[in-house]
C-alpha positions as CSV (number, residue, x, y, z in Angstrom):
1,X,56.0,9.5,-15.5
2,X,53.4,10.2,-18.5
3,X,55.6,12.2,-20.7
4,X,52.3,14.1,-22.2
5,X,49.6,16.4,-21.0
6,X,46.8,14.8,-19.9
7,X,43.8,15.5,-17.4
8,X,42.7,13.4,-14.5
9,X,39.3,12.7,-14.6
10,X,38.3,11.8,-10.6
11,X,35.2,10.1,-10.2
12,X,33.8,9.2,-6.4
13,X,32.4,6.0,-5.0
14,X,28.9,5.6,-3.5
15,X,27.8,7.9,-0.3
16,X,30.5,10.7,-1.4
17,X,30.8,13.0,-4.1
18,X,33.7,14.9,-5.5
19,X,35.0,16.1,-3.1
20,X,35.9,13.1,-1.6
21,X,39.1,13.1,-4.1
22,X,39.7,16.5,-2.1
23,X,43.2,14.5,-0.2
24,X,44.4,13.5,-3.1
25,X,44.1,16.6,-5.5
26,X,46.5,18.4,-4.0
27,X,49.1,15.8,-4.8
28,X,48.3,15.9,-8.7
29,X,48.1,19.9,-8.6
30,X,51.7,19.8,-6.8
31,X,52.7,17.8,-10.8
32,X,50.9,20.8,-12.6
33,X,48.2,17.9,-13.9
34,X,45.1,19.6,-14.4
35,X,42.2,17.8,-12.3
36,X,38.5,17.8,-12.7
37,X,36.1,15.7,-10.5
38,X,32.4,14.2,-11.9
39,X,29.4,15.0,-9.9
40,X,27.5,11.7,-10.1
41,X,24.0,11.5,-9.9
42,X,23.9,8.5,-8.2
43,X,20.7,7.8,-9.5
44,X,21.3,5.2,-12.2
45,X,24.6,3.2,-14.2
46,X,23.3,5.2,-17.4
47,X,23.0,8.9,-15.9
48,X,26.7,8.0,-13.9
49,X,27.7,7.4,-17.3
50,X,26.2,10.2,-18.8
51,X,27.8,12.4,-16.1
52,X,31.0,11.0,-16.9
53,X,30.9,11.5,-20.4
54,X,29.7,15.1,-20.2
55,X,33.1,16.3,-18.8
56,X,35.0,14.1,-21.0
57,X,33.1,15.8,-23.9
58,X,34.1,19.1,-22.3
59,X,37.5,18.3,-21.8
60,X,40.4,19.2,-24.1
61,X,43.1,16.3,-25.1
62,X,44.1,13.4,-23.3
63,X,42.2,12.0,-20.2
64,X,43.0,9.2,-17.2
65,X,40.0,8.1,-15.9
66,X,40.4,7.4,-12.1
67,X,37.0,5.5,-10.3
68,X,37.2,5.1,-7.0
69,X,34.4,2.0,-5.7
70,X,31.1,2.6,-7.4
71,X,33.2,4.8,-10.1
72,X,34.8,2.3,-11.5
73,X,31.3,1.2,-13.0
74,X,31.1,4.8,-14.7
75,X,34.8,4.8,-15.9
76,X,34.0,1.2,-17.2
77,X,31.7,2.4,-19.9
78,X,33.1,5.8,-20.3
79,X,36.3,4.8,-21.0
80,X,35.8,3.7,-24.6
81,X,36.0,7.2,-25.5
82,X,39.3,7.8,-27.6
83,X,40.4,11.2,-25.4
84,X,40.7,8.9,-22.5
85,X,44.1,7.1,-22.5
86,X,44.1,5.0,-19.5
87,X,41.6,3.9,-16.8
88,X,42.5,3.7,-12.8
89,X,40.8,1.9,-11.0
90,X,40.7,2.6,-7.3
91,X,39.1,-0.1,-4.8
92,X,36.6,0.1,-7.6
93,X,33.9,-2.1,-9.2
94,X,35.5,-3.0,-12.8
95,X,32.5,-5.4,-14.3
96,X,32.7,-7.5,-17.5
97,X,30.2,-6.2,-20.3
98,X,26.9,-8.0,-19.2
99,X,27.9,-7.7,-15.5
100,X,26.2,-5.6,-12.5
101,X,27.5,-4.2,-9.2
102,X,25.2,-6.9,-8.0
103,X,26.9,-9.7,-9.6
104,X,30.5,-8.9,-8.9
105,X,29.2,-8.4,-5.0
106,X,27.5,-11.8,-4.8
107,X,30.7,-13.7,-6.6
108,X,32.2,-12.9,-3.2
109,X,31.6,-12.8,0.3
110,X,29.7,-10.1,1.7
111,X,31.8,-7.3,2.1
112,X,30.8,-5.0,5.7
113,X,30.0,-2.1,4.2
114,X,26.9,-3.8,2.5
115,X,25.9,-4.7,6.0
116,X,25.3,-1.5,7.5
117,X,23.2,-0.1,4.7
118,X,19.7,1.4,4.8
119,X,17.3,1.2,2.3
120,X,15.1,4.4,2.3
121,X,11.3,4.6,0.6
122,X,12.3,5.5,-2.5
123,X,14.9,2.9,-3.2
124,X,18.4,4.4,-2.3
125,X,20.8,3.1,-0.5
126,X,22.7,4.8,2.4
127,X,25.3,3.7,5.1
128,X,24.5,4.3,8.7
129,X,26.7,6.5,10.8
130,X,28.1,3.3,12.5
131,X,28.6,1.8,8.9
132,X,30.4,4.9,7.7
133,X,32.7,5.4,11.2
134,X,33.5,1.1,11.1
135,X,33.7,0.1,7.6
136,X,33.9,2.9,5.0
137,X,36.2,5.4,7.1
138,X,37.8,3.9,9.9
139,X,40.8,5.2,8.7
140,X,40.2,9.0,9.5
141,X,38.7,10.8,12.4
142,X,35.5,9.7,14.0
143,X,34.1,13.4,14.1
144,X,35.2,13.6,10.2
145,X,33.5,10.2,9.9
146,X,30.0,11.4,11.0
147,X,30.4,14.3,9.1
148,X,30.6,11.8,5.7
149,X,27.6,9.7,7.1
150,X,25.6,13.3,7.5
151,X,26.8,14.5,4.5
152,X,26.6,11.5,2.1
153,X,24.8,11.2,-1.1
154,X,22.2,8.2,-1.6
155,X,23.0,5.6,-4.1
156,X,19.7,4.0,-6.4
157,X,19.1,1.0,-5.4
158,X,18.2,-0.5,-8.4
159,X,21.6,0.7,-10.1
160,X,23.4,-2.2,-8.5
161,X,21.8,-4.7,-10.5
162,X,22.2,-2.9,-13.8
163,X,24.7,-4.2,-16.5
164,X,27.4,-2.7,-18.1
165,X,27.6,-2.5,-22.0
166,X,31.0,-1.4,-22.9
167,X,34.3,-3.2,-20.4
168,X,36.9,-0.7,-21.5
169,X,39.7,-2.2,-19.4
170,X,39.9,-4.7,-22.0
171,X,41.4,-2.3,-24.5
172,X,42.8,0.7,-22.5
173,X,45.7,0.9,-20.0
174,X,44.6,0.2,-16.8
């Protein structure tokens, strides 16, 4: 048990937003741990980061980082900051400084959900409504399934294959 106040910084994955964390905030209210979820942009590594760092900037004392999937790119980088005191990473991406999304993904063998994505016009990436029911939530209710694939946010394209600068795993508490 952390025997000082901190906050827990949530930050979601790809095809969700904050309120994705919305099963598990409950639990750390319930501890009187004050909770705050990041609003990525999706749109690049650099404006997830700068998401990220805008609430740790507006946030008073001691932060834990939690990244769930894509997150864990963004609490990668934006962990360096000395308010946060440990990094969690949840099924998340936790790249090497010079390392992508990409690169971590082709080190391995294809995992499903990158086979039921959709590229649109513009470059973002989305999951199709079988890709969301099979692979990203086969563990809750179909209907509540293809409510997430209606709902979901598009991830840049082009974010997957950009590098980290910072790996603050090596030097925080993970």
């Amino acid at each position: 048990m952390v025997n000082f106040a901190v906050t827990v910084v949530l930050v979601h994955g790809a095809w969700a937003d904050g309120s994705s964390w919305n099963k598990v905030i409950p639990f750390l209210l319930a501890k009187n741990l004050p909770v705050i979820t990041v609003q990525l942009p999706l749109t690049s590594v650099e404006d997830d980061l700068a998401a990220t760092n805008h609430i740790i900037a507006d946030t008073e004392g001691a932060i834990v980082l939690v990244g769930h999937s894509w997150g864990g790119t963004a609490i990668t980088q934006a962990g360096k900051d000395p308010k946060v005191v440990a990094l969690v990473y949840v099924s998340a991406f936790a790249p090497d400084v010079g390392e992508s999304s990409f690169s971590l993904i082709a080190a391995h063998p294809t995992p499903p959900a990158l086979s039921t994505i959709v590229t649109d016009k513009l470059g973002f990436v989305y999951q199709t409504v079988d890709g969301m029911i099979n692979n990203i939530a086969p563990d809750v209710p179909v209907e509540e399934a293809r409510a997430m694939a209606v709902t979901q946010r598009r991830l840049a394209g082009k974010a997957f294959e950009q590098a980290v600068t910072v790996a603050a795993w090596k030097t925080k508490p993970c």
